[in-house]
Backbone as CSV, one residue per row, in Angstrom:
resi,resn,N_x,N_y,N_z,CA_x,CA_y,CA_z,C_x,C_y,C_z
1,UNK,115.493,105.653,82.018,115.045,105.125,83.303,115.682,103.774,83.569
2,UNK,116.088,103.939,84.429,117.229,102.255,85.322,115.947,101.581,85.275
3,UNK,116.263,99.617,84.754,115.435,98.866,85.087,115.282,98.494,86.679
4,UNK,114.452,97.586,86.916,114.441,97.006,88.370,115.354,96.189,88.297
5,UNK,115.772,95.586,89.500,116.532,94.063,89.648,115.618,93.113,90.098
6,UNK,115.792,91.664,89.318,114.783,90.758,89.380,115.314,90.294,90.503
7,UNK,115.094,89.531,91.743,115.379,88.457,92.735,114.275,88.020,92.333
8,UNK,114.627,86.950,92.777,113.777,85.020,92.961,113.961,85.041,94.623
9,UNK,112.934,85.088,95.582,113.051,84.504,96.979,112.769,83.768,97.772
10,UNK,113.559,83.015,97.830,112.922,81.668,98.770,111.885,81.928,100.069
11,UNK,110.963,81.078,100.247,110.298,80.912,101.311,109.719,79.598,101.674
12,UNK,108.650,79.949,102.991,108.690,78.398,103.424,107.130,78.410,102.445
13,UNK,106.453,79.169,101.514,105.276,79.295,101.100,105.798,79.333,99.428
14,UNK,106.749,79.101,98.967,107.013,79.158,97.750,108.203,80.038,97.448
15,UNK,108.459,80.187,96.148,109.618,80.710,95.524,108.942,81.757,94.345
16,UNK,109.094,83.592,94.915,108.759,84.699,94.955,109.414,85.411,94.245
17,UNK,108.484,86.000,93.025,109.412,87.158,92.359,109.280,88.245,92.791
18,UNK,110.052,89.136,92.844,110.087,90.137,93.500,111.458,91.270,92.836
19,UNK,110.960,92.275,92.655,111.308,93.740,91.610,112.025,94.718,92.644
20,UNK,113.080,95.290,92.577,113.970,95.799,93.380,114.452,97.407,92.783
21,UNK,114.088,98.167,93.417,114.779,99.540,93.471,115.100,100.541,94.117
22,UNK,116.142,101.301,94.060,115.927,102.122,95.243,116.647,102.286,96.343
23,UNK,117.284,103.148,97.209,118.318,103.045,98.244,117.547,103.646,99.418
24,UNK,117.164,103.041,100.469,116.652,103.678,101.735,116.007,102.468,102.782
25,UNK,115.221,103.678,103.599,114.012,102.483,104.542,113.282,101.275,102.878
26,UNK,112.931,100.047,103.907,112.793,99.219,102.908,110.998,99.247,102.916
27,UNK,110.887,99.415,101.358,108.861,99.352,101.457,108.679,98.613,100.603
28,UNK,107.373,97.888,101.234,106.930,96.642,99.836,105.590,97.979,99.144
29,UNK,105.709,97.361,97.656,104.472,97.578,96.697,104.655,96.327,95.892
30,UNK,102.770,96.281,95.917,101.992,95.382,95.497,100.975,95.735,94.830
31,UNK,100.177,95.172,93.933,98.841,95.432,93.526,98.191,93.919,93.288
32,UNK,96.793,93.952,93.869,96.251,92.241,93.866,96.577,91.732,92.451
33,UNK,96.332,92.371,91.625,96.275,91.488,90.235,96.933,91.875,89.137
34,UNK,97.548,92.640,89.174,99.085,93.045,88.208,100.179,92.265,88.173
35,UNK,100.914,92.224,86.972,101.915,90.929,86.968,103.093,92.126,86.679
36,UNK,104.079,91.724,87.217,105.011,93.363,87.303,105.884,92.351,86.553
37,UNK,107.354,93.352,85.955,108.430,92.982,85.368,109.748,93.987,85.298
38,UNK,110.693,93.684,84.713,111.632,94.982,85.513,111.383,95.670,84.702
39,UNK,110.395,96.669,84.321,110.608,98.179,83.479,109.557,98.470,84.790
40,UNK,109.070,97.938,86.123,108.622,98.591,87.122,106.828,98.672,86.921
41,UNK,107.309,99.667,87.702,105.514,100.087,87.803,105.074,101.673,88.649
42,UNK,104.089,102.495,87.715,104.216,104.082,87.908,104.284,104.347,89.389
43,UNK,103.240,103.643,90.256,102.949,103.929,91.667,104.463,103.851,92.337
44,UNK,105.222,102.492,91.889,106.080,102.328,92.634,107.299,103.165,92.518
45,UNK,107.632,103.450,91.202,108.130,104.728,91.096,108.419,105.618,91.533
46,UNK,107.150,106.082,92.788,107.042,107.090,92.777,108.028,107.040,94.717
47,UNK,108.294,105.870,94.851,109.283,106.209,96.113,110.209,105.478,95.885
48,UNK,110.786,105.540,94.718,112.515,104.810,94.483,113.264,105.717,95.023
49,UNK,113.722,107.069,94.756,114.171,108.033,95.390,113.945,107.868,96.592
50,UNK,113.995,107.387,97.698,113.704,107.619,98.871,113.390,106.153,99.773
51,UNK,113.317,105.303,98.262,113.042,103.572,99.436,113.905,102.817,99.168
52,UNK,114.125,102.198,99.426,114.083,100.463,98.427,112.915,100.068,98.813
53,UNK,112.803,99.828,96.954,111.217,99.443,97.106,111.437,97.679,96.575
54,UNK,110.723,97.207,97.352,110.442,95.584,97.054,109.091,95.795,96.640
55,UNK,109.135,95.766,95.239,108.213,95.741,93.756,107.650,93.692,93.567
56,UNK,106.700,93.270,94.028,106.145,91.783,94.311,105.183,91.321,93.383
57,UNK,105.214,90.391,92.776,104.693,89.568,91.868,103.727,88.752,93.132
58,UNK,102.783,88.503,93.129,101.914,87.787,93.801,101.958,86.156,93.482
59,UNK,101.101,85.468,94.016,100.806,83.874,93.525,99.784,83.987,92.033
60,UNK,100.921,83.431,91.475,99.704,83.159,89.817,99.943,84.650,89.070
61,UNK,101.231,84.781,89.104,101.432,86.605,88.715,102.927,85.913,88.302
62,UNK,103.821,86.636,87.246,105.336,86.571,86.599,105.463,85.018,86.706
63,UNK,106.877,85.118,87.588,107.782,83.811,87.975,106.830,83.673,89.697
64,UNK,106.240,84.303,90.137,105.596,83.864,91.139,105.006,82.467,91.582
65,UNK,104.608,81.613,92.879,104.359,80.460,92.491,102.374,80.268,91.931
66,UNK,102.359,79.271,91.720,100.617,78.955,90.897,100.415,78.899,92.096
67,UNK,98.745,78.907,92.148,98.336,78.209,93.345,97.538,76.878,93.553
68,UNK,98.310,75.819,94.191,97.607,75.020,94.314,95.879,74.661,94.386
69,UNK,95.614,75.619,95.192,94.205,75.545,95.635,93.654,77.250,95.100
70,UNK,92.487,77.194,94.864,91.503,78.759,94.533,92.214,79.337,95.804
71,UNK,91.766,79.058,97.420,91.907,79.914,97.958,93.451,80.935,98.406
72,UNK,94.473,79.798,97.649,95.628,80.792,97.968,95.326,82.215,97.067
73,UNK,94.505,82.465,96.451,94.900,83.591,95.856,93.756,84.617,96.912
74,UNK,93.646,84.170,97.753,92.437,85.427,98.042,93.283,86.591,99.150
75,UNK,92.661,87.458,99.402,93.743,88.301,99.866,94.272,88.405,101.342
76,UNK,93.529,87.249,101.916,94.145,87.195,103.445,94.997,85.892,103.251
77,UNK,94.638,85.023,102.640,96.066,83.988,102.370,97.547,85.161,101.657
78,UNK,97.087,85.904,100.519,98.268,86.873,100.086,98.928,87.920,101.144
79,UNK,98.570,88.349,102.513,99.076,88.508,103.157,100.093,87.797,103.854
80,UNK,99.741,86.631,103.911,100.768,85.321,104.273,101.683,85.196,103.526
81,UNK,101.857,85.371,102.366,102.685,85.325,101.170,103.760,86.446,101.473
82,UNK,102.879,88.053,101.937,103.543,88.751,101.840,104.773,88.786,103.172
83,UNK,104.157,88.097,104.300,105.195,87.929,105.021,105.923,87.045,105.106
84,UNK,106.013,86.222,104.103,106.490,85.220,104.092,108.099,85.314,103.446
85,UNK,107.727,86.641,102.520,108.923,87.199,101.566,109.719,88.574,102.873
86,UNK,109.220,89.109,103.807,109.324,89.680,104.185,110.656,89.180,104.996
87,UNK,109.978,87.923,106.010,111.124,87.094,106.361,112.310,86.617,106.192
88,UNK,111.875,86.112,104.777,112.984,85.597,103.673,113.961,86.440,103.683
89,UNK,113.309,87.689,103.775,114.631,88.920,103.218,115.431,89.671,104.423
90,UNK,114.869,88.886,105.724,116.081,88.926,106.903,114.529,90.767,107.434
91,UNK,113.868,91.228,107.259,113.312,92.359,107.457,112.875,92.545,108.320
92,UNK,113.578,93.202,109.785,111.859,92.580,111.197,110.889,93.542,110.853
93,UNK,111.248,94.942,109.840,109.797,95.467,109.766,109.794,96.172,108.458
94,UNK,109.034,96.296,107.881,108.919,97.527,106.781,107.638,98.469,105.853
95,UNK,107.820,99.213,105.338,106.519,100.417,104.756,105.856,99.235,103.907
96,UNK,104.449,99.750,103.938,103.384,98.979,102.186,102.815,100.512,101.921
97,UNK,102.935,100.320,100.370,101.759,101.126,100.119,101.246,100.257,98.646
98,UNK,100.331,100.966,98.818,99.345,99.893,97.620,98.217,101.030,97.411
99,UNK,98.344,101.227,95.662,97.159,101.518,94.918,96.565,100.785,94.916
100,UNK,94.961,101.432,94.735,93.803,100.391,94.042,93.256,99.095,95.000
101,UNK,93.523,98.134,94.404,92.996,96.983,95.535,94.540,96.779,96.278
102,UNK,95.631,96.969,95.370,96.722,96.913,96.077,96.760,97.572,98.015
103,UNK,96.013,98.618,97.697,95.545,99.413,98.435,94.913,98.660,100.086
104,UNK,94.144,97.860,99.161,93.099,96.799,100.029,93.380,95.579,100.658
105,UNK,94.702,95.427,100.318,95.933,94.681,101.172,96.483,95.687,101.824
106,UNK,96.864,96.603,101.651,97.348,97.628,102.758,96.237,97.343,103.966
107,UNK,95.281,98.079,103.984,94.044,97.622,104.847,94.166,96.844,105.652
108,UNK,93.926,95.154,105.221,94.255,93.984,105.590,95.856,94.134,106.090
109,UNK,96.603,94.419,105.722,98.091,93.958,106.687,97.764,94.906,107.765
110,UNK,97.262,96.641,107.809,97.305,97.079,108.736,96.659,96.315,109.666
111,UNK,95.669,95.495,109.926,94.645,94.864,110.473,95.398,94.076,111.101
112,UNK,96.357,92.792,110.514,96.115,92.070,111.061,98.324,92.175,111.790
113,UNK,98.393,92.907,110.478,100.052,92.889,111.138,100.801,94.147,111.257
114,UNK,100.260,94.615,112.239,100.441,96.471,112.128,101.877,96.463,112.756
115,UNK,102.079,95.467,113.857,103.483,95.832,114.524,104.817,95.019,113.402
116,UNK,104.532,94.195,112.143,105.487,94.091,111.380,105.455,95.829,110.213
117,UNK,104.954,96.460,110.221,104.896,97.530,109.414,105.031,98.960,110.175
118,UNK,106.167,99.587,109.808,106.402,100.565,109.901,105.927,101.855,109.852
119,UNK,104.949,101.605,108.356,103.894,102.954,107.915,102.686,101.607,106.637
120,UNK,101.422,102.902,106.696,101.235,102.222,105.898,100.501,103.106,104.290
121,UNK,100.936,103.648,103.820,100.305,104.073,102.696,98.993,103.795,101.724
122,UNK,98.039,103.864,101.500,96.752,103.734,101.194,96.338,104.896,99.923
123,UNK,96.268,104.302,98.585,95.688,105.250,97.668,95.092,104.728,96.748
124,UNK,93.441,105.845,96.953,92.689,105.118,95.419,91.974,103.786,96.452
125,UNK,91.603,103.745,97.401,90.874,102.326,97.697,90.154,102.767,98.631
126,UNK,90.120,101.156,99.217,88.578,101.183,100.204,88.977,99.978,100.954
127,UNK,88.026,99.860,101.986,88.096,98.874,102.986,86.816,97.967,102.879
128,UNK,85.755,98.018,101.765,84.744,97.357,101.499,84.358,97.255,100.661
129,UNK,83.710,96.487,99.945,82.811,96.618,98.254,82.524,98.199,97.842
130,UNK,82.761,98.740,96.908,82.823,99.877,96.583,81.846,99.885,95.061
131,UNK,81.125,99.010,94.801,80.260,98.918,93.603,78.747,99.139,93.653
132,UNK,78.340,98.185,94.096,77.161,97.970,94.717,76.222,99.213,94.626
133,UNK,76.282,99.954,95.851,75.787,101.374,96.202,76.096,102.659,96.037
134,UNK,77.234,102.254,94.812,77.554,103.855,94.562,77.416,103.348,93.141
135,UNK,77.039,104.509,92.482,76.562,104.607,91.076,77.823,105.748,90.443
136,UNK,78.380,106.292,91.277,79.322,107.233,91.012,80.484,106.433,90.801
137,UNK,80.545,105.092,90.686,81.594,103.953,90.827,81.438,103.589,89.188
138,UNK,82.321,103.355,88.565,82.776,103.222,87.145,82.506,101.403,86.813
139,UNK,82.597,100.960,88.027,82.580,99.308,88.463,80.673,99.325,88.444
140,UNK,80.168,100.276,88.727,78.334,100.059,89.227,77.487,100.621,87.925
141,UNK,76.523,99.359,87.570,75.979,99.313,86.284,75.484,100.338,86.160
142,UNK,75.292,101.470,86.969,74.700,102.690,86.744,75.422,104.298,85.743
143,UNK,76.772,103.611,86.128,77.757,104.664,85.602,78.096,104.562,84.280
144,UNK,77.614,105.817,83.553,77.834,105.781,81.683,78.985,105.164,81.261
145,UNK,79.636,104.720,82.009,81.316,104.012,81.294,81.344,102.429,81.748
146,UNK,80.613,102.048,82.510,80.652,100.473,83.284,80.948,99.513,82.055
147,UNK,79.980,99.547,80.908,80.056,98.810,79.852,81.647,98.583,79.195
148,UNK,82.151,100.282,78.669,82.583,100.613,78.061,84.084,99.587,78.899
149,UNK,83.943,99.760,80.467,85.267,99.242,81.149,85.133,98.017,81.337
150,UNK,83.643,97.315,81.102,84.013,95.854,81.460,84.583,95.347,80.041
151,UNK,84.280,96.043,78.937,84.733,95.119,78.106,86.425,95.344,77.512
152,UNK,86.824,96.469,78.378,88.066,96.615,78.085,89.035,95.576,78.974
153,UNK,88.596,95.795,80.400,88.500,94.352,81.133,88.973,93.020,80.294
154,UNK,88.069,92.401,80.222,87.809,91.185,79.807,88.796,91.139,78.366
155,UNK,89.327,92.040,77.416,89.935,91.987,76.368,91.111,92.150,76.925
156,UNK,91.781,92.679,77.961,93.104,92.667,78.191,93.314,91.643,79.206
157,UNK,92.392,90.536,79.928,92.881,89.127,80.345,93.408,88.580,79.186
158,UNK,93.461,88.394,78.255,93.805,87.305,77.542,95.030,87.721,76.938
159,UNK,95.496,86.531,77.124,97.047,86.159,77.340,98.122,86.019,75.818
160,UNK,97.386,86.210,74.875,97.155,86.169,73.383,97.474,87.144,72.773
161,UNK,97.235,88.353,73.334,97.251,90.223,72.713,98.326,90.406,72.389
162,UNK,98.444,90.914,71.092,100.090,91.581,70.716,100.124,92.620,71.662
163,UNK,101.381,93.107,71.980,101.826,93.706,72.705,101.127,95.056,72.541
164,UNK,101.237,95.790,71.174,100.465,97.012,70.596,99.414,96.885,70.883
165,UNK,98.837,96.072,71.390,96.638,95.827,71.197,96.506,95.879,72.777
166,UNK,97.395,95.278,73.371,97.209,95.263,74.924,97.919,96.902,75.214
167,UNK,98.782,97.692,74.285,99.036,99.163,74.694,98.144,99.729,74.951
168,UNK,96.976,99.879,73.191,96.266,100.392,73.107,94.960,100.496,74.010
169,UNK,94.835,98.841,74.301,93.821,98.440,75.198,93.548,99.098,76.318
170,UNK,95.080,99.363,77.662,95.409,99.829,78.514,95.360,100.737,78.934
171,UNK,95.434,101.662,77.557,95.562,102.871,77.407,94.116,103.707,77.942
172,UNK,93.508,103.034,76.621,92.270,103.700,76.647,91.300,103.587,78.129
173,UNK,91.427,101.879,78.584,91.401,101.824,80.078,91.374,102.863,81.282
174,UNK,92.760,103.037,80.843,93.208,104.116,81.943,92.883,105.268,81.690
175,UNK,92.566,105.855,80.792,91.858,107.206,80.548,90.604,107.367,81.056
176,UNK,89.704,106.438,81.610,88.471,106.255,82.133,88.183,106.836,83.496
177,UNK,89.697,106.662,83.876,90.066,106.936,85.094,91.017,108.130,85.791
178,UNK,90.868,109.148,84.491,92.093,110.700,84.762,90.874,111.861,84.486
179,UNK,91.348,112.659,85.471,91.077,113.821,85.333,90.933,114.614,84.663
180,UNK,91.485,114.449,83.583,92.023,115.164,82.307,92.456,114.320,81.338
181,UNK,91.732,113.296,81.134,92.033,112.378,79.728,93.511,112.566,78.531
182,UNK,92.857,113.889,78.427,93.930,114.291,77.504,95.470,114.206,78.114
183,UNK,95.305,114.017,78.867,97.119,114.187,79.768,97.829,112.763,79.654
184,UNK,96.981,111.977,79.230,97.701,110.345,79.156,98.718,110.654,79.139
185,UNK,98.810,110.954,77.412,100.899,110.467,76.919,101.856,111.206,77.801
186,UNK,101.214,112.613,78.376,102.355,113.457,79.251,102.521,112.528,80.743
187,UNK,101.548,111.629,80.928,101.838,111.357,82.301,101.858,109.824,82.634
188,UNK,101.492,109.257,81.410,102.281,107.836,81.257,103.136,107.834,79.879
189,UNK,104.214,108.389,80.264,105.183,108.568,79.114,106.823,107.597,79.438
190,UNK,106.242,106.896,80.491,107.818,105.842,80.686,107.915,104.847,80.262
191,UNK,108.782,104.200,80.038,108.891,102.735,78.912,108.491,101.637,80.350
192,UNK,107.154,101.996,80.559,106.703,100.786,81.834,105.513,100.154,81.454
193,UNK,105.421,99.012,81.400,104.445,98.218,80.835,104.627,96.738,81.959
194,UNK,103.134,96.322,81.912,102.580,95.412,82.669,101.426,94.386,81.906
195,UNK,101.057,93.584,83.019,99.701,92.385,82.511,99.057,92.640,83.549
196,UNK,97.971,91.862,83.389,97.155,92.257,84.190,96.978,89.811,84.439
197,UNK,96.994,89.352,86.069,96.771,88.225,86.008,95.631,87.781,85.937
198,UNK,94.765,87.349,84.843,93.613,86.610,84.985,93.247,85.679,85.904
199,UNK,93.512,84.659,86.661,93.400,83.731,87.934,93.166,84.766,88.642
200,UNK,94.013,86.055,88.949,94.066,86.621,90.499,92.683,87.708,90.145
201,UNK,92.590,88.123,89.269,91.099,89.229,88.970,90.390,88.321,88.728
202,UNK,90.044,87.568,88.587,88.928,86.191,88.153,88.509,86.124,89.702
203,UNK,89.287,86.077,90.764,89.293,85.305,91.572,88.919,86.361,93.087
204,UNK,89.689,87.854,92.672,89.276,89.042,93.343,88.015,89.660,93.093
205,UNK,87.277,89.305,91.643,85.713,90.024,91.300,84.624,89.139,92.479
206,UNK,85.052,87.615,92.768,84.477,86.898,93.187,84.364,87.440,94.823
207,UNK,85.546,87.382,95.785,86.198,87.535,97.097,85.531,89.092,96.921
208,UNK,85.239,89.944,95.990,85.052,91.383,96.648,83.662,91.832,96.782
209,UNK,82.854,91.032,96.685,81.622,91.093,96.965,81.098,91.343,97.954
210,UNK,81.976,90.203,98.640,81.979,90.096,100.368,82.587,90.524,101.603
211,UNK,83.661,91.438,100.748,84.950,92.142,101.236,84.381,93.504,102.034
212,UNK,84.486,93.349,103.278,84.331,94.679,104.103,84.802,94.027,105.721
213,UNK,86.168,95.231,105.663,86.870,95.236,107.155,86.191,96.323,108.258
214,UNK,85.158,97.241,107.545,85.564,98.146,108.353,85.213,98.459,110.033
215,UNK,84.463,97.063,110.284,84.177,96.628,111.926,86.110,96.429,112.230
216,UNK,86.752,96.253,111.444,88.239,95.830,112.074,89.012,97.097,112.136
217,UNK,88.950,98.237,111.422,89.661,99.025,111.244,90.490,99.653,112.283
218,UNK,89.599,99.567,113.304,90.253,99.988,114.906,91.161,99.164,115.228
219,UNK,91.503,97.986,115.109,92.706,97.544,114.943,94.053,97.801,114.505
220,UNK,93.774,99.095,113.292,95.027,98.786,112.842,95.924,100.230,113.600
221,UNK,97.640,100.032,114.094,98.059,100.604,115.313,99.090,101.413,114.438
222,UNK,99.294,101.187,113.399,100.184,101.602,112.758,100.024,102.989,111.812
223,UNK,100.977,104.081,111.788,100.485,105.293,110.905,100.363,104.645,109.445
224,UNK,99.130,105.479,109.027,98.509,105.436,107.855,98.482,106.655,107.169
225,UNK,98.351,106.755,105.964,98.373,108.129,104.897,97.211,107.448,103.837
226,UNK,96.229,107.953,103.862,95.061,107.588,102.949,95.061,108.876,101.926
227,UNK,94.989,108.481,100.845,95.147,109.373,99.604,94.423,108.843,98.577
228,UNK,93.566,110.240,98.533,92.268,109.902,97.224,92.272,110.967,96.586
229,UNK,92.155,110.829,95.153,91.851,111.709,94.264,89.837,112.088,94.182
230,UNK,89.659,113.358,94.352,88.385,114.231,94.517,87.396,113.600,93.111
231,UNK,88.007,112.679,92.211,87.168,112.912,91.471,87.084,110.950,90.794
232,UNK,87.739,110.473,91.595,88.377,108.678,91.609,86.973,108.293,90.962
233,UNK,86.969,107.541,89.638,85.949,106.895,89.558,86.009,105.487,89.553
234,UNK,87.116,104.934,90.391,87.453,103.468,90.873,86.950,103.152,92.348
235,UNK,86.984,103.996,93.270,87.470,103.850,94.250,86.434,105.408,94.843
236,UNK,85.657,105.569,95.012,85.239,107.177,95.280,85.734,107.278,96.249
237,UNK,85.880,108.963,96.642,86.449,109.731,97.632,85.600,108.932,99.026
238,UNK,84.545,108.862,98.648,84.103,108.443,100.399,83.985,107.801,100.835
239,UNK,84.843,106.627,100.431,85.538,105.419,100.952,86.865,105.559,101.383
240,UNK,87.427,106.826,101.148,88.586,107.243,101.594,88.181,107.880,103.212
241,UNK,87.567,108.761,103.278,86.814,109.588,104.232,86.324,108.409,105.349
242,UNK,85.866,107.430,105.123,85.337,106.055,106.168,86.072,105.681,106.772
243,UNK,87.793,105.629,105.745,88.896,104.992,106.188,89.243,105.933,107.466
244,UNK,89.538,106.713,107.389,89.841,108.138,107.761,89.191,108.157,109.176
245,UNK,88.511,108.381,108.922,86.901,107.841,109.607,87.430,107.047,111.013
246,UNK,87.864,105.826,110.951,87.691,104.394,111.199,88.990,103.884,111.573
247,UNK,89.733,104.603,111.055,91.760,103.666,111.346,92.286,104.891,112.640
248,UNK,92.525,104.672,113.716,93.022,105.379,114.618,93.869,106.555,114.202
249,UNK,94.932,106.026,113.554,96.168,106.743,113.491,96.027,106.903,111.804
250,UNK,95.103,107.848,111.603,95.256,108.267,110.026,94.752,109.268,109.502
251,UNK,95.360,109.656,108.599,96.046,111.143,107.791,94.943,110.778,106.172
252,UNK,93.924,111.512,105.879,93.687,111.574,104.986,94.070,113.259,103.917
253,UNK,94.625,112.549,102.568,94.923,113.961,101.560,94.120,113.641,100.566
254,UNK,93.178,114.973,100.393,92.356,114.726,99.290,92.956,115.606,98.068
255,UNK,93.042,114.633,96.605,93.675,115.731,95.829,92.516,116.417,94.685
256,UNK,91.993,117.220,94.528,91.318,118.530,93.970,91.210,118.095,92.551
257,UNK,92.637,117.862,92.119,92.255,117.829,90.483,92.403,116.360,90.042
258,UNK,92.793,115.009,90.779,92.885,113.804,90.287,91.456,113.236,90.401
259,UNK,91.640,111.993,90.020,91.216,110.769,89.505,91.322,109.680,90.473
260,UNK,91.967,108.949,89.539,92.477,107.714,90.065,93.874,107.108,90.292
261,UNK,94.359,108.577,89.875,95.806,108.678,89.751,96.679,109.744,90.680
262,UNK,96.713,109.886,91.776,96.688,111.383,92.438,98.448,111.607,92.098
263,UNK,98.884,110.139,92.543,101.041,110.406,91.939,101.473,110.643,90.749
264,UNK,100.318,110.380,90.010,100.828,111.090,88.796,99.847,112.065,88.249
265,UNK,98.869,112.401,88.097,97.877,113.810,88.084,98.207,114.559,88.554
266,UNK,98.664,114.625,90.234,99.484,115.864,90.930,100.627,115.271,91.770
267,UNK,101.723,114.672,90.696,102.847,114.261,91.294,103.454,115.221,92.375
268,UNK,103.544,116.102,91.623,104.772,117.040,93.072,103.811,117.436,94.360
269,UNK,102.755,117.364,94.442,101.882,117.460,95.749,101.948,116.210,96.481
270,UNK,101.779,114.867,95.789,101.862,113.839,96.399,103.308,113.660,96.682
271,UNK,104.628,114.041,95.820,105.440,113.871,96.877,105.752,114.735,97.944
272,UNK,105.444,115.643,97.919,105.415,116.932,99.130,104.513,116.075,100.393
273,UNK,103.195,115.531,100.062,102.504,114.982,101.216,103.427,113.736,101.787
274,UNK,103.701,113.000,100.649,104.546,112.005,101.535,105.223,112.114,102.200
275,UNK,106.196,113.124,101.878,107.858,113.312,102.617,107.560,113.987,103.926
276,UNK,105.774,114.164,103.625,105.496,115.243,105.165,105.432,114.171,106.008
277,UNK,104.369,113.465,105.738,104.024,111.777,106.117,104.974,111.342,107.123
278,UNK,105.960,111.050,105.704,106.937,110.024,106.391,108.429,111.158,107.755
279,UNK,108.389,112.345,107.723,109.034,113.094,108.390,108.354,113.126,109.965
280,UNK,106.646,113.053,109.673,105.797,112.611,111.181,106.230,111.397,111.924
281,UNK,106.668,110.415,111.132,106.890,108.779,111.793,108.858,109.347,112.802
């Protein structure tokens, strides 16, 4: 597997790392609190064939800048960030898609900057606190694994872990969250490895409490593709369905046998939906 290419990008908001692959229309991926590096990242992966993908280190993430103040890291200042690199790179418009909370910046840009975005991709998330009132949520003290994930959590912030302990750590993590447990090694089997930024999840457990767009959602003007796995215990399906629900111009695919993983649980369906997706625009 080809590494990424690192750029460094100037802006008037700091000096931006940012992960490069890919020959086509140009799409950013992001995730709020992942620290990326060039061996990539699975989601993003999954439209190198078909993008250039601008792969983004956030504030307080890689070579990214710190943040002066708590609130640059919250996720409507990180929208600012994100156009800030957008600019930089000469772009008047281009695709996001975002897993997870990554996801939940998708949301937010559709909201507030739908005519800089082209499409917007959405998987695995929500447009509001997703803990609270669902017990079917892996995040809500009700669910037999909450324990088991906060403390896997909290052991892979720290910045200390041999590399093998943060594998293992990750690993087991992410199995919390598949359909089929047993399928790990077949379906994270690429030499791709990540961190996870403590400041920016420190700082997102806080900001998501209070986090709900979905009085805004009618705002956003731009096509959307919302994609949830039937069985997500991050993110449940019916926060996908609200979205759906709620965003004018949007396409929800529900996938049958995933998780929390629908591009890689049922890769060749999710790229079949995309290429349908993106053939509608």
């Amino acid at each position: 597997m080809d590494l990424w290419e690192r750029k460094m990008v100037d802006t008037d908001r700091g000096r931006f790392e940012v992960f490069v692959k890919g020959q086509g229309d140009p799409l950013c991926v992001t995730h709020h609190y992942s620290e990326f590096n060039d061996s990539g990242d699975y989601f993003a992966e999954s439209f190198t064939l078909t993008h250039r993908v601008y792969l983004m280190n956030l504030r307080e993430a890689g070579s990214s800048p710190k943040a002066e103040e708590s609130y640059q890291l919250s996720m409507l200042e990180t929208l600012f960030d994100l156009e800030s690199v957008r600019e930089a790179l000469g772009l008047e418009r281009w695709g996001f898609a975002g897993h997870s909370t990554g996801g939940m910046l998708g949301v937010l840009y559709g909201i507030y900057f739908s005519e800089k975005l082209n499409y917007c991709i959405i998987v695995g998330s929500a447009a509001r606190e997703y803990m609270t009132l669902s017990p079917e949520c892996i995040y809500n003290e009700a669910h037999p694994n909450f324990d088991l994930m906060q403390e896997l959590i909290e052991r892979l912030k720290s910045p200390d872990l041999m590399d093998e302990v943060r594998k293992q750590l990750s690993a087991e993590r992410t199995k919390l969250s598949l359909y089929d447990p047993d399928r790990y090694d077949a379906l994270f089997s690429l030499p791709i490895h990540k961190k996870m930024s403590a400041p920016r999840m420190n700082y997102f457990n806080r900001e998501l409490h209070i986090f709900d767009v979905t009085k805004k959602l009618h705002l956003i003007s731009t096509p959307v593709l919302v994609v949830c796995g039937k069985h997500d215990v991050q993110c449940p399906v019916s926060y996908s369905i609200e979205m759906e629900n709620l965003i004018p111009n949007a396409k929800l695919e529900i996938f049958e046998r995933s998780n929390h993983y629908p591009f890689l649980e049922e890769s060749d369906k999710f790229q079949s939906v995309i290429t349908e997706f993106l053939a509608e625009q």
